[in-house]
C-alpha atoms as a printed R data frame, in Angstrom:
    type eleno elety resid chain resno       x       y       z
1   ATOM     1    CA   UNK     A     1  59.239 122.216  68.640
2   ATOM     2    CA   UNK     A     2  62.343 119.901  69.212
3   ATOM     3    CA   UNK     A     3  63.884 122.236  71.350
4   ATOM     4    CA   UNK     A     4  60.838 122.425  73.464
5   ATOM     5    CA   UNK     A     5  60.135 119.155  73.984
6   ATOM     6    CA   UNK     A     6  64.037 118.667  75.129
7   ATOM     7    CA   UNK     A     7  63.624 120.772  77.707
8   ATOM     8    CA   UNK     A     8  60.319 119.737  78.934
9   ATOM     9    CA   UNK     A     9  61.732 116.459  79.490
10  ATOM    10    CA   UNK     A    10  64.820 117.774  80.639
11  ATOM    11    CA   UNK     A    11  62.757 119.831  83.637
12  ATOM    12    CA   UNK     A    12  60.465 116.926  84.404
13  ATOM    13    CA   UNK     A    13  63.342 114.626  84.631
14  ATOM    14    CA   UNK     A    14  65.431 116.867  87.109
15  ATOM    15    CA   UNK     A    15  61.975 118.159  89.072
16  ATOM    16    CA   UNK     A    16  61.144 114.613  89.522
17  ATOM    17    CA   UNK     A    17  64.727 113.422  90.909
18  ATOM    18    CA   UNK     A    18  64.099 116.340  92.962
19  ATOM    19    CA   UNK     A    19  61.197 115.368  94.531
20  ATOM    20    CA   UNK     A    20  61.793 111.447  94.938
21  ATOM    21    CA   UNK     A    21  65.689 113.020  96.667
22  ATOM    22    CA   UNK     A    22  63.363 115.183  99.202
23  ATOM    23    CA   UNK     A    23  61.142 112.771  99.744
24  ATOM    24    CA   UNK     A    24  58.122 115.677 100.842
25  ATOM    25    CA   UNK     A    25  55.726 117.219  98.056
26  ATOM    26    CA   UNK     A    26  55.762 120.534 100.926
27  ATOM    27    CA   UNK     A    27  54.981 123.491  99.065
28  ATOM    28    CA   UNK     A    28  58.548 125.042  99.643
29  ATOM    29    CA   UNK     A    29  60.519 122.173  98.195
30  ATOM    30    CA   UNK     A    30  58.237 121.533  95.448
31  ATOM    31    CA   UNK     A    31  59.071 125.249  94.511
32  ATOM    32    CA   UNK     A    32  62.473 125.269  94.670
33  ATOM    33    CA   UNK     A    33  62.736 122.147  93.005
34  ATOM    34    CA   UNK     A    34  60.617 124.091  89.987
35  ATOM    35    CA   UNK     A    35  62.860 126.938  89.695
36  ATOM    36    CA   UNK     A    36  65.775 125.038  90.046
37  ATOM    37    CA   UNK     A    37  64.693 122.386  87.045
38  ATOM    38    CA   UNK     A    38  63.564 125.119  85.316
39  ATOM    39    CA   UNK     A    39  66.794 127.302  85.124
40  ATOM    40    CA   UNK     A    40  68.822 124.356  84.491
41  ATOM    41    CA   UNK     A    41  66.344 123.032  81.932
42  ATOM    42    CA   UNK     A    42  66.606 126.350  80.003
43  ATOM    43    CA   UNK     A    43  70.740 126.685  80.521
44  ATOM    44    CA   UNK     A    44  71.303 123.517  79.471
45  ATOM    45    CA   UNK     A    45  68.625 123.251  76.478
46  ATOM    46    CA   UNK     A    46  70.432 120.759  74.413
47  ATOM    47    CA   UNK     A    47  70.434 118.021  76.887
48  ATOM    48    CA   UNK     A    48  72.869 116.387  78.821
49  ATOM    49    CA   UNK     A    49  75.921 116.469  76.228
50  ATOM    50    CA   UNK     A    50  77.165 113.444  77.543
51  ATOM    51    CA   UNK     A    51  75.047 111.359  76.072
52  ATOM    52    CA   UNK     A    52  74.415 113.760  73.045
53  ATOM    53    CA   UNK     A    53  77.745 112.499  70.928
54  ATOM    54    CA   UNK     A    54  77.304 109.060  72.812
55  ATOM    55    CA   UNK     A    55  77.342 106.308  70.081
56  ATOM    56    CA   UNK     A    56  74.403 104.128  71.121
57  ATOM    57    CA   UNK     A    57  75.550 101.044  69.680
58  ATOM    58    CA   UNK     A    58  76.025  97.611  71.704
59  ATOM    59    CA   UNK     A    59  79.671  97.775  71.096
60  ATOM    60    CA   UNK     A    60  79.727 101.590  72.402
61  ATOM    61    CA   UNK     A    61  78.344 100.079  75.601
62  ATOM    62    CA   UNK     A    62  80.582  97.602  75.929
63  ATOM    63    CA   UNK     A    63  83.375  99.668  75.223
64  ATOM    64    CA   UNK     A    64  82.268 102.368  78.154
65  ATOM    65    CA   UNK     A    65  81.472  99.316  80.600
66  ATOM    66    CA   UNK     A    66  85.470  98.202  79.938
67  ATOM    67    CA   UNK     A    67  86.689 102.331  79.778
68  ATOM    68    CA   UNK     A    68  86.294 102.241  83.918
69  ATOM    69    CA   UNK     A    69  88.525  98.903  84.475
70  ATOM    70    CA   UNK     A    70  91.264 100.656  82.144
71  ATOM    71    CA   UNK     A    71  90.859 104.157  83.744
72  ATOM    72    CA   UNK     A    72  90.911 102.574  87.022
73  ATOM    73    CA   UNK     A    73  94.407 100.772  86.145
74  ATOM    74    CA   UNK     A    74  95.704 103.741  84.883
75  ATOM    75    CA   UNK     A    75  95.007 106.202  87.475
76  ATOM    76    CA   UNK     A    76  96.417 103.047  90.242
77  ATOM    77    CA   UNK     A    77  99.552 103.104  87.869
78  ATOM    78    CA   UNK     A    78 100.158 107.008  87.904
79  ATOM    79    CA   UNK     A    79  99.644 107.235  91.508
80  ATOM    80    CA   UNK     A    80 102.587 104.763  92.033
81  ATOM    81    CA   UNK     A    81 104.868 106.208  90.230
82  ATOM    82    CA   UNK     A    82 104.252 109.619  91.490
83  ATOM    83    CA   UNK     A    83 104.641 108.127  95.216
84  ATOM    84    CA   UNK     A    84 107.847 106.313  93.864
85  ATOM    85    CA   UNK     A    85 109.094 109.897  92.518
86  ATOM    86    CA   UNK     A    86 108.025 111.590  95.806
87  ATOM    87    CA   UNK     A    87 109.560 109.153  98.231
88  ATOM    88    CA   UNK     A    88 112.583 109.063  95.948
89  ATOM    89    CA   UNK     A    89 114.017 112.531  95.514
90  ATOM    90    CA   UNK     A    90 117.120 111.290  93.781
91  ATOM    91    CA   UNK     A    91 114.468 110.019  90.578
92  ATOM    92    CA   UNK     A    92 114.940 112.957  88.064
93  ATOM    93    CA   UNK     A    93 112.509 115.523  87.784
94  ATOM    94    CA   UNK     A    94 111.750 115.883  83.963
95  ATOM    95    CA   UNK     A    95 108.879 118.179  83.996
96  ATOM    96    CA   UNK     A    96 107.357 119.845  80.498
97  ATOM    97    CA   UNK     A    97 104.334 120.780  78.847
98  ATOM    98    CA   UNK     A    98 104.090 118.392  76.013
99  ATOM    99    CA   UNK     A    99 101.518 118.378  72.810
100 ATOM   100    CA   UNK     A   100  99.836 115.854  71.306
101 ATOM   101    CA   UNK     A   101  97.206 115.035  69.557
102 ATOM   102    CA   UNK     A   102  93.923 113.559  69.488
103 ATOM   103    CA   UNK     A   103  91.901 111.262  66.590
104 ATOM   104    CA   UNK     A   104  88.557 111.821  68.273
105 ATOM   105    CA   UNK     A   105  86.401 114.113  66.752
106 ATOM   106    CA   UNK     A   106  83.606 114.731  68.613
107 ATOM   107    CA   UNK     A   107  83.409 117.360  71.423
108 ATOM   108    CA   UNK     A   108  82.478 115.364  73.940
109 ATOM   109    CA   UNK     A   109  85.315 112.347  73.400
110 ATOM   110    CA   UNK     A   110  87.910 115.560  73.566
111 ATOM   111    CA   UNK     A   111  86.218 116.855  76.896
112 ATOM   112    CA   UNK     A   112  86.371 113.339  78.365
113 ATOM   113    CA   UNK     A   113  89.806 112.437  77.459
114 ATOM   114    CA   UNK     A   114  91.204 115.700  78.653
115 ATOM   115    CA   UNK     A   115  89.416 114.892  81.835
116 ATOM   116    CA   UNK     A   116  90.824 111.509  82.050
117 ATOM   117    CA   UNK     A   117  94.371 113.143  81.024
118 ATOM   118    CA   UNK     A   118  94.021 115.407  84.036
119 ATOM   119    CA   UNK     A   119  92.357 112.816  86.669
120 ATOM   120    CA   UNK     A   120  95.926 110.185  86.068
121 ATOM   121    CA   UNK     A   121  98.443 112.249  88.706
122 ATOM   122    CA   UNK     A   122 101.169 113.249  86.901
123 ATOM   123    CA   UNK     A   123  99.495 115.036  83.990
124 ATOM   124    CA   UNK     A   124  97.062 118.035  83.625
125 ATOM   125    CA   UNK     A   125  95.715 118.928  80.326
126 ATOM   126    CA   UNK     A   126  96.697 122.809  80.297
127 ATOM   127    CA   UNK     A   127  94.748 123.583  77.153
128 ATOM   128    CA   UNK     A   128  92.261 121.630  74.548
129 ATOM   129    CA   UNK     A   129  92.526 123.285  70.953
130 ATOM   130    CA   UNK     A   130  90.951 121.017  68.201
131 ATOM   131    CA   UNK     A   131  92.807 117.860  67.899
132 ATOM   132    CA   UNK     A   132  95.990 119.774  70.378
133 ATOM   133    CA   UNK     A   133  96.027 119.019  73.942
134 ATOM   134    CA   UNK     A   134  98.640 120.796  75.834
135 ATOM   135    CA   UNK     A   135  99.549 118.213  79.147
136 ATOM   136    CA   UNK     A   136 101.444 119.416  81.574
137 ATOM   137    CA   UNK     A   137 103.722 116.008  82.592
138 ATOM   138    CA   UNK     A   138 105.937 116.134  85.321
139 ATOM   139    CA   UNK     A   139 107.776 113.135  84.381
140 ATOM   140    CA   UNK     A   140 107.951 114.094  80.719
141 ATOM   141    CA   UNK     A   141 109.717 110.977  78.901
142 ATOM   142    CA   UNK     A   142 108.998 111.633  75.575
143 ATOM   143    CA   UNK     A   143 108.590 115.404  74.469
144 ATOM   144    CA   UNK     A   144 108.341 114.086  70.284
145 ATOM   145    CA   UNK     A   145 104.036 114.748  69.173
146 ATOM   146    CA   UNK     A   146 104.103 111.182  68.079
147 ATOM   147    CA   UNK     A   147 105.765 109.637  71.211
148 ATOM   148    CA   UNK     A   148 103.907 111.954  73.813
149 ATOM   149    CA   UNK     A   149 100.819 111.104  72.218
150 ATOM   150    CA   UNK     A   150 101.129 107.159  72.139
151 ATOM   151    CA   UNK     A   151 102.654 107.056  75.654
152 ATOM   152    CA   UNK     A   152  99.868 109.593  77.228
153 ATOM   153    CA   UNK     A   153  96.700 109.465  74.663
154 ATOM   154    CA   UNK     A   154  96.772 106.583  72.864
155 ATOM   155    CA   UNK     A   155  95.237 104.307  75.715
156 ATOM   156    CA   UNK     A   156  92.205 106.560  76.421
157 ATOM   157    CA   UNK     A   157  91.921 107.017  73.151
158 ATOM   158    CA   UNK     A   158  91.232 103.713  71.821
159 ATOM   159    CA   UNK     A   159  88.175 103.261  74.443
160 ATOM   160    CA   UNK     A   160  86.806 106.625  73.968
161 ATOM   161    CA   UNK     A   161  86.760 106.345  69.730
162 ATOM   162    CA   UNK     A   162  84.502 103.823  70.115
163 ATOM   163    CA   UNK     A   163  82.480 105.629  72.107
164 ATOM   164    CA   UNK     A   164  82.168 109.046  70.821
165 ATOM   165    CA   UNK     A   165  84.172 108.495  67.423
């Protein structure tokens, strides 16, 4: 009955942001905005996973209202020094594919750092396997587990423990 009450509230949630984005209740929109909130409902049964690991403590909310600030830094960071290795073709190229590893051990906290990993120019996360992430880092400086990890994960990861442990 759990399950069915998830995705009730799921479907009413997404047919009403529907609705209040259309602004009409004309019979057409109100029925694609049914079958749309249903098929998603069903598809994605188990909620928004998101917010399904999501600590719901006040220091998890802190922590994710100070996440964006550091992200933010970061990603201004990597941009420079990408631009400073593009404008400056003499800088040495160092590019590998580096592993490291993560502490976090929910699903979600993986997905999010990998995504944060990939969204910081100058890395992609190739592959996500357990606590192994794969980056691909064209300005590899460290190639060690320990020293890749502490130089590309460690800052994320501090933030996102907290969050999704």
């Amino acid at each position: 009955m759990k399950k069915a009450s998830a995705i009730a509230i799921l479907f009413l949630t997404l047919l009403i942001f529907w609705l209040l984005l259309n602004g009409s209740l004309a019979a057409d929109i109100v029925i694609v905005g049914v079958v749309t909130a249903l098929v998603i409902a069903i598809l994605f049964r188990d909620g928004l996973a998101v917010f399904s690991e999501f600590r719901a403590t006040p220091r998890a909310f802190l922590t994710a209202f100070l996440y964006l600030p550091y992200f933010l830094g970061e990603l201004i960071k990597s941009n420079l020094h990408i631009a400073r290795v593009v404008l400056t073709p003499s800088l040495p190229l160092n590019p590998a594919i580096v592993k490291v590893r993560t502490r976090l051990k929910s699903r979600m906290g993986r997905l999010i750092l990998a995504n944060s990993i990939t969204l910081t120019p100058g890395t992609l996360t190739v592959e996500l396997d357990g606590e192994w992430l794969y980056i691909h880092w064209v300005t590899a400086e460290a190639t060690d587990i320990d020293a890749a990890t502490a130089q590309i994960v460690a800052g994320f990861e501090k933030y996102l423990e907290v969050m999704y442990g």
